[in-house]
C-alpha positions in Angstrom: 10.1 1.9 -26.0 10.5 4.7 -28.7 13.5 6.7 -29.3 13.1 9.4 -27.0 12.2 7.1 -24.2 15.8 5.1 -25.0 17.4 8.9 -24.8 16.1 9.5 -21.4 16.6 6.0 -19.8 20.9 6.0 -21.4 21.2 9.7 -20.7 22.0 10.9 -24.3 24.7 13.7 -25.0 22.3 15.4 -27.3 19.7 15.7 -24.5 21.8 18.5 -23.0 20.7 21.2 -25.9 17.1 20.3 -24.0 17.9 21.5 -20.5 16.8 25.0 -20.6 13.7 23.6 -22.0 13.5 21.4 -19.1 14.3 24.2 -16.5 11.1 26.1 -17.8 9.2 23.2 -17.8 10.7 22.7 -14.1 10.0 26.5 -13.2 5.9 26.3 -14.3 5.2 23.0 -12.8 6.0 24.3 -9.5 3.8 27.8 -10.3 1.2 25.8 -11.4 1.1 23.8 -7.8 1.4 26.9 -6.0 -1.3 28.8 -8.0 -4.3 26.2 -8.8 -4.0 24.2 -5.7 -6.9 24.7 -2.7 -5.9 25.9 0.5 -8.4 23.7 1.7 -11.0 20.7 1.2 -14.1 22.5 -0.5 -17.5 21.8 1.0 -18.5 19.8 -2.0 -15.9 17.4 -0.7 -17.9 15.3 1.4 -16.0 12.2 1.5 -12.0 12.0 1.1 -10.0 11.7 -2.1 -6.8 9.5 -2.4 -5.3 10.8 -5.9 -2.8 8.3 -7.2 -0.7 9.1 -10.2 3.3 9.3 -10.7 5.3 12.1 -11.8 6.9 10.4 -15.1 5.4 9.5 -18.7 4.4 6.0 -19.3 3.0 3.2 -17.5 4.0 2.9 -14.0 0.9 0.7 -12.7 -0.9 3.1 -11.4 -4.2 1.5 -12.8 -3.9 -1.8 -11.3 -3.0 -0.2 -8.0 -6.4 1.8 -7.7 -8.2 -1.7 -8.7 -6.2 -3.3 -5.9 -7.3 -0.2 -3.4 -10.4 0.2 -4.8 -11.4 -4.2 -4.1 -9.1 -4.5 -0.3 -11.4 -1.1 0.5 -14.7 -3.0 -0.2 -13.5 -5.9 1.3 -13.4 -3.8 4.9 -16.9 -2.3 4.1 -15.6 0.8 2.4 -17.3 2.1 -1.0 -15.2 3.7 -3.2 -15.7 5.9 -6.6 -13.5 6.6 -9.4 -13.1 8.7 -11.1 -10.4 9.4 -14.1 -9.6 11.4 -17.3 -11.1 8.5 -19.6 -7.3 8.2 -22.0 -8.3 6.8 -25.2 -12.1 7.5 -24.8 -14.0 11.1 -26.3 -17.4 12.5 -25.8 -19.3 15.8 -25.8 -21.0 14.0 -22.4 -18.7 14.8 -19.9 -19.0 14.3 -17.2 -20.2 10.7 -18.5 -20.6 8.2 -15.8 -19.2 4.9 -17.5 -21.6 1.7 -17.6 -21.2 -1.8 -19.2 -22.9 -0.8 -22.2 -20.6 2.5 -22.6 -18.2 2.3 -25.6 -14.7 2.2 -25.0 -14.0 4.8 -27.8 -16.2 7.2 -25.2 -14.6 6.2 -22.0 -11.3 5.1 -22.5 -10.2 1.9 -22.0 -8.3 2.1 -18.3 -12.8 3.8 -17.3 -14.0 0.6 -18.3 -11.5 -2.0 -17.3 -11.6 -0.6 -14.0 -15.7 -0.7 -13.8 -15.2 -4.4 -14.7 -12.8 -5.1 -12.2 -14.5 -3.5 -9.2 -18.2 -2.7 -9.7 -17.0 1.2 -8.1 -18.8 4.2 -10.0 -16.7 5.5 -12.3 -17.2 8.8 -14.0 -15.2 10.3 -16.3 -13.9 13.8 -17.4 -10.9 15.9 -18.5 -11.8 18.3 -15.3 -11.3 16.0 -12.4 -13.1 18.2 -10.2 -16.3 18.2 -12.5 -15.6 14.2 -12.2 -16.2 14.2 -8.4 -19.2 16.2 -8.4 -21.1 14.0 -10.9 -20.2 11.1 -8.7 -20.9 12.4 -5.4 -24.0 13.8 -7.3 -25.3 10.2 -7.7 -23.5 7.6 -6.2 -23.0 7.1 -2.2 -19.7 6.4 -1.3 -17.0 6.6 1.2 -14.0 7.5 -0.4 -13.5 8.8 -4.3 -10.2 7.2 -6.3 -9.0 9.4 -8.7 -6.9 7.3 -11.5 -4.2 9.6 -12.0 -4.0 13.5 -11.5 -1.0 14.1 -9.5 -0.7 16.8 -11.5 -4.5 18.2 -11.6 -3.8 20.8 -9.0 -7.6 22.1 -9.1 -8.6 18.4 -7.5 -8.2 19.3 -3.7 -6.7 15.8 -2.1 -6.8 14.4 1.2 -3.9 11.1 0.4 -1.8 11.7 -2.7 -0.1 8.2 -3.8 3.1 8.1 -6.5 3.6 5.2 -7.9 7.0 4.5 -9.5 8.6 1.9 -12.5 11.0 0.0 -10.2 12.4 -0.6 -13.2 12.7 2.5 -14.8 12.9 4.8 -12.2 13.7 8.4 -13.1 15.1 7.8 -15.9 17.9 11.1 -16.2 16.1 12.3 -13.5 15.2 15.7 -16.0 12.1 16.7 -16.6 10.3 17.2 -20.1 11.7 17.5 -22.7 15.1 16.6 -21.7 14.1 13.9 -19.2 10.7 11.8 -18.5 10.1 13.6 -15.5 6.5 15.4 -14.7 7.7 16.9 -11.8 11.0 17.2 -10.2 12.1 13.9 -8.3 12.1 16.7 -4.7 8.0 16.7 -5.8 7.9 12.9 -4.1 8.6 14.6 -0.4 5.4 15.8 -0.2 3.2 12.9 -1.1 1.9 10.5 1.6 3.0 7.6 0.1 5.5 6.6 -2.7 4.9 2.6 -4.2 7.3 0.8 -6.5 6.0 -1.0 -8.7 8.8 -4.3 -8.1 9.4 -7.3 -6.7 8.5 -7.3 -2.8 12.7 -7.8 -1.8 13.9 -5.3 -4.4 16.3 -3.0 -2.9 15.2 0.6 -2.8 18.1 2.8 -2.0 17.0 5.8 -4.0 13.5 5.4 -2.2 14.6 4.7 1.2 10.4 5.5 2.3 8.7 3.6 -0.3 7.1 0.7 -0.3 6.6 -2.1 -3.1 3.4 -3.5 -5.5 4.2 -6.5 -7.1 2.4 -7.6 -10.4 2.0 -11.3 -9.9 0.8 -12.8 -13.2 -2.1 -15.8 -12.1 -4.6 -16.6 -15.6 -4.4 -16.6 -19.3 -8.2 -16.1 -19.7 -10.1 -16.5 -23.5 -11.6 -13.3 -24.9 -14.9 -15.0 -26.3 -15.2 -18.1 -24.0 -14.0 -17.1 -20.3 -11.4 -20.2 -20.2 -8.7 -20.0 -17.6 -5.7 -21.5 -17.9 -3.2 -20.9 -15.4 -0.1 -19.0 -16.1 2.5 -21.2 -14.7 4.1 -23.9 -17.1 3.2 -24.6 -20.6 -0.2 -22.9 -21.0 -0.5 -23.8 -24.6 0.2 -27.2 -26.4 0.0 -25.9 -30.2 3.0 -24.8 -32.0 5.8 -22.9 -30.2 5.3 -19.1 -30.8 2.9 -17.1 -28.7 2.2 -13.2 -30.0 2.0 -10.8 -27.0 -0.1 -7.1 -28.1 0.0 -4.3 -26.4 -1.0 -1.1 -26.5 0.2 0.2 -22.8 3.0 3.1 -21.6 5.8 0.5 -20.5 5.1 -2.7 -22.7 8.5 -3.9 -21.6 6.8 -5.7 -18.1 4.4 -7.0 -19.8 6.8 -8.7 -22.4 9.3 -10.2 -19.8 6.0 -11.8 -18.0 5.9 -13.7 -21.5 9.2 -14.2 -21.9 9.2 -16.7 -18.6 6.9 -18.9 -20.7 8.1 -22.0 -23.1 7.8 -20.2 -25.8 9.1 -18.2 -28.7 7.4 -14.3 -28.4 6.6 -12.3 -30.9 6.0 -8.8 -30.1 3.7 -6.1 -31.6 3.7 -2.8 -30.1 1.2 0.0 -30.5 1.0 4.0 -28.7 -0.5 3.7 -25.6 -4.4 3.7 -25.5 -4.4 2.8 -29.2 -8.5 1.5 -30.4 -7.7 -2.1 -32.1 -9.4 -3.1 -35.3 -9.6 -5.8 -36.6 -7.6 -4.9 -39.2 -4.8 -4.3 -37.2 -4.1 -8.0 -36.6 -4.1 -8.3 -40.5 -2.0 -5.2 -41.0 0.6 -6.7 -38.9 0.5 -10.0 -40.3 -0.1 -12.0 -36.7 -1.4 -15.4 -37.2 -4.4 -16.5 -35.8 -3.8 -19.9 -36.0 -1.8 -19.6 -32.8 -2.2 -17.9 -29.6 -2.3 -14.4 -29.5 -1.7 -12.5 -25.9 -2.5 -9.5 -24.6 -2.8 -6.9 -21.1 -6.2 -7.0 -20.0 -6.7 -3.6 -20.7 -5.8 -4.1 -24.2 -8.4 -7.3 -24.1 -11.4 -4.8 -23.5 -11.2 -3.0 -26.7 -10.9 -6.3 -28.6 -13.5 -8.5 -27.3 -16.2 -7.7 -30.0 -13.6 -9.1 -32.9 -12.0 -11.6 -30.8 -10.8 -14.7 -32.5 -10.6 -18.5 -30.6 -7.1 -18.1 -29.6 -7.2 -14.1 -28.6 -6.4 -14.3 -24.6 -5.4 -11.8 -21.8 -3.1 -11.7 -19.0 -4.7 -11.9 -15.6 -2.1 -10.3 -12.7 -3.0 -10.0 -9.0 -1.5 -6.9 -7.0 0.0 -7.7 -4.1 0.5 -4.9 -1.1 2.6 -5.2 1.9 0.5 -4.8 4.9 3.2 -2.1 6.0 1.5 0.4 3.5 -2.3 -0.9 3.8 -2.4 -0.6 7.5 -1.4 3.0 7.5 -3.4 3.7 4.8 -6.8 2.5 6.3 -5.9 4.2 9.6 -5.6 7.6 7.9 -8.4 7.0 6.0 -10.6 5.8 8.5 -9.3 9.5 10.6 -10.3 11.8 7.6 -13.7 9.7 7.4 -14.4 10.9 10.8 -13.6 14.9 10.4 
């Protein structure tokens, strides 16, 4: 968590001198929505679009929901696509329909994790809208997944999904700069659903309408040898330090996953998206005599240096049937039209 991040969640003093800056920030938001949106589904739209994103910086799991959509959809015979900005990744391509052989410096890391995870097309691009066209273009499908873009306002959407920290929450509940808020907290009355990311019993007060994901944390799984070990207990029989890397929005999760663990954690945190080097183990001084830990989407971008003991957290999303029955019902309507 960086400074500002610490400011916004303890409601700094100092932030005050940022409201005006806020209230403008507030103020185009809202234009933005009003100007750029469709009035209607374009006829290039030939399938439905569930956008799911959230409407604060950093990691809220929005990523490991779409994988969890995008496998419970095939499992009832639906076919998704995805499509996605590509964070991390850069190419004069776009839009660049990713593949096992694509780089991750070209796709992004989130692009190709999520390829791997479902075997849905997946095409990137900054314009979302040029996204969907590429992939309905090529790819026969029944329902396109768009990895964040709450925000993209040019992407007509048939099912927008917010997912929220249920840790974090809002924050100050102010928006940028002053606060970690994309859009006002009001924005969440007009999407169709709102999931916390949280234990199934947490109590949601402040989202009386929500619903929860909860990351359940199943393998430790080797980078160069595929070896599961299973998460629960003592996973490891060397030495007593593990070394958890991460280069995601909210590390913090990931960290107190670890911390359950018999072991002392050692943590090493780089920007969100960051490309590992090799080097960057050695910069950091991280021993790799003993286990080293990190997200699987971390683990994608560091598979072609990876040492024997480099392994990566496996989680398993679990949904309450309360929002996956809706869900398919409304999608199986919009299907029809």
């Amino acid at each position: 968590m960086n400074f500002l991040e610490r400011a916004w969640l303890k409601q700094a003093p100092w932030l005050h001198a940022l409201w005006p800056l806020a209230w403008i920030f507030q103020v185009l938001s809202r234009y933005r929505q009003k100007m750029q949106r469709p009035a209607s589904r374009p006829e290039s739209h030939t399938v439905p679009v569930i956008v799911i994103g959230n409407i604060s910086v950093g990691g809220t799991g929005k990523t490991p929901l779409l994988m969890a959509l995008a496998n419970h959809f095939l499992e009832q015979g639906i076919r998704p696509g995805i499509i996605s900005r590509g964070y991390g990744g850069s190419t004069p391509d776009y839009p660049l329909a990713v593949t096992t052989a694509t780089a991750v410096d070209i796709c992004g890391d989130e692009a190709l994790l999520m390829l791997q995870r479902t075997g849905c097309p997946v095409v990137v691009d900054p314009d979302r809208e040029s996204a969907l066209r590429r992939l309905l273009e090529n790819e026969s499908v029944d329902v396109i997944l768009s990895d964040d873009g709450l925000q993209h306002y040019r992407l007509h959407r048939d099912i927008e999904i917010a997912v929220v920290d249920g840790q974090r929450l809002f924050g100050n509940h102010l928006c940028l700069p002053a606060g970690p808020l994309r859009e006002p907290v009001s924005r969440l009355r007009s999407v169709d659903y709102i999931v916390v990311n949280a234990e199934a019993n947490t109590e949601l007060a402040e989202l009386e309408s929500a619903t929860t994901m909860e990351l359940i944390p199943r393998f430790l799984i080797n980078l160069g040898n595929g070896e599961k070990r299973p998460f629960a207990g003592a996973p490891f029989s060397m030495g007593n330090k593990i070394q958890a890397v991460s280069a995601i929005g909210n590390p913090e999760r990931f960290y107190q996953l670890l911390n359950t663990l018999p072991y002392q954690l050692e943590k090493f945190s780089f920007r969100d998206h960051h490309l590992f080097s090799e080097s960057d183990f050695e910069d950091q001084g991280i021993d790799m005599q003993q286990p080293v830990v990190m997200t699987e989407k971390d683990a994608v971008k560091c598979r072609q240096f990876a040492m024997p003991n480099f392994w990566y957290l496996s989680v398993d999303v679990k949904l309450q049937q309360e929002f996956l029955g809706p869900l398919l019902e409304q999608l199986e309507k919009l299907r029809k039209h």
